[in-house]
N, C-alpha and C positions, 0 to 999 in steps of 0.2 A: 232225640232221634229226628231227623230230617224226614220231612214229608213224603219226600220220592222213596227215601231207604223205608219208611211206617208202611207206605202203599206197597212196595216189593215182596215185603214179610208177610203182609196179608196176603197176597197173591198167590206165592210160593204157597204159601199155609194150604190156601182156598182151593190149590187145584188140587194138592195133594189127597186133602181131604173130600175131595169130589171123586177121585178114584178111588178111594178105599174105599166108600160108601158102596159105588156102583159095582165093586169087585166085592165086596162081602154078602150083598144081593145075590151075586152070582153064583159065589158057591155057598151059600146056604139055599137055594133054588137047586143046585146039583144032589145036595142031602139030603134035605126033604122035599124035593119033588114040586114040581109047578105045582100038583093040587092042595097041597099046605099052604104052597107060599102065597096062593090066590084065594084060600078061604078066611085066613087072618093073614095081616099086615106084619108075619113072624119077622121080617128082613128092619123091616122101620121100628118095631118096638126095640129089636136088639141093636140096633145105630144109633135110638135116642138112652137106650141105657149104657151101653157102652160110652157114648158123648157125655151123659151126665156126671158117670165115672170118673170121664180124665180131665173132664171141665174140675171137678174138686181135689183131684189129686193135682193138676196146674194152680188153683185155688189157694189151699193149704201150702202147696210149695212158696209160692212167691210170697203169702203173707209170712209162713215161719222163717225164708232166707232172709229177708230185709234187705236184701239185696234189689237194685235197680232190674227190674223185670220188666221191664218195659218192650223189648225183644221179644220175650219169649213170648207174651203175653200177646202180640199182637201176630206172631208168627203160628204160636200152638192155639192160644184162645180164640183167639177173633178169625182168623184163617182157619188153620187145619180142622179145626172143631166147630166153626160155624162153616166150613162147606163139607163135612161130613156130616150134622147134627146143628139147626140154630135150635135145638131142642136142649141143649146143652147148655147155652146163655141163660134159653126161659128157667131151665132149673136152676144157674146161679142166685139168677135176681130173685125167685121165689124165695130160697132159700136164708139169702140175704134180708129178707123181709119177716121171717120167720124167729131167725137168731135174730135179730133188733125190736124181736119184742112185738112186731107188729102183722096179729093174725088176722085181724079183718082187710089190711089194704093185701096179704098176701092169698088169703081167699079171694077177693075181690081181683086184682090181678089174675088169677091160675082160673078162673070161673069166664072173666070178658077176652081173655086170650085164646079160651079156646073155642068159647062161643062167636067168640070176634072173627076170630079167623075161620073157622066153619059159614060163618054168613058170605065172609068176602067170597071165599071158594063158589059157596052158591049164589051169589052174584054174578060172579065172574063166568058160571058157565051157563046161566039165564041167558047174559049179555050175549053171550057165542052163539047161543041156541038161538036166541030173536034173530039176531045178523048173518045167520046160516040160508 
């Protein structure tokens, strides 16, 4: 696949999946009421479970078709599901690390990623708050 046509498919993918996100936020916020949706994270748990979902049913598809998936993959995988969820990827590669037998670098992994990215977050809004 051609570069220009790999980056389009991700694009297409990534905004589609940026509006679903923002729109399934919104009517689950209509269902259960701002003061649910503000005391747990209901909207983002159900976007990274849903994302982990169709990240393995995309998964299993392209590995059982044997077919050239290199389209969908970067249209439905990398796009629409890493701008709805890149909670989705972290669950492939976890999982990938799991089935090949290897539970220390996949603990190891799922343990520094979420502690990693929890740091950078608090960094990130130290840095705003000193420069405030």
């Amino acid at each position: 696949m051609a570069p220009l046509a790999a980056t389009v498919n991700v694009a297409l993918g990534g905004a589609a999946g940026a509006v679903l996100r923002y729109q399934l936020g919104r009517t689950m916020t209509r269902f259960i009421g701002p003061q649910a949706i503000t005391a747990f994270p209901w909207a983002t748990l159900t976007v990274n479970v849903l994302g982990g979902f169709a990240m393995g049913l995309l998964a299993g598809y392209l590995a059982r078709s044997g077919a050239s998936g290199e389209q969908w993959r970067l249209l439905i995988g990398v796009g629409l599901l890493g701008g709805f969820t890149t909670f989705s990827s972290f669950s492939l590669e976890l999982m990938l690390l799991i089935e090949r037998g290897q539970p220390a670098a996949a603990l190891s992994y799922a343990l520094i990623s979420v502690i990693a990215s929890l740091a950078g977050l608090y960094l990130g809004l130290i840095i705003t708050r000193i420069a405030a």
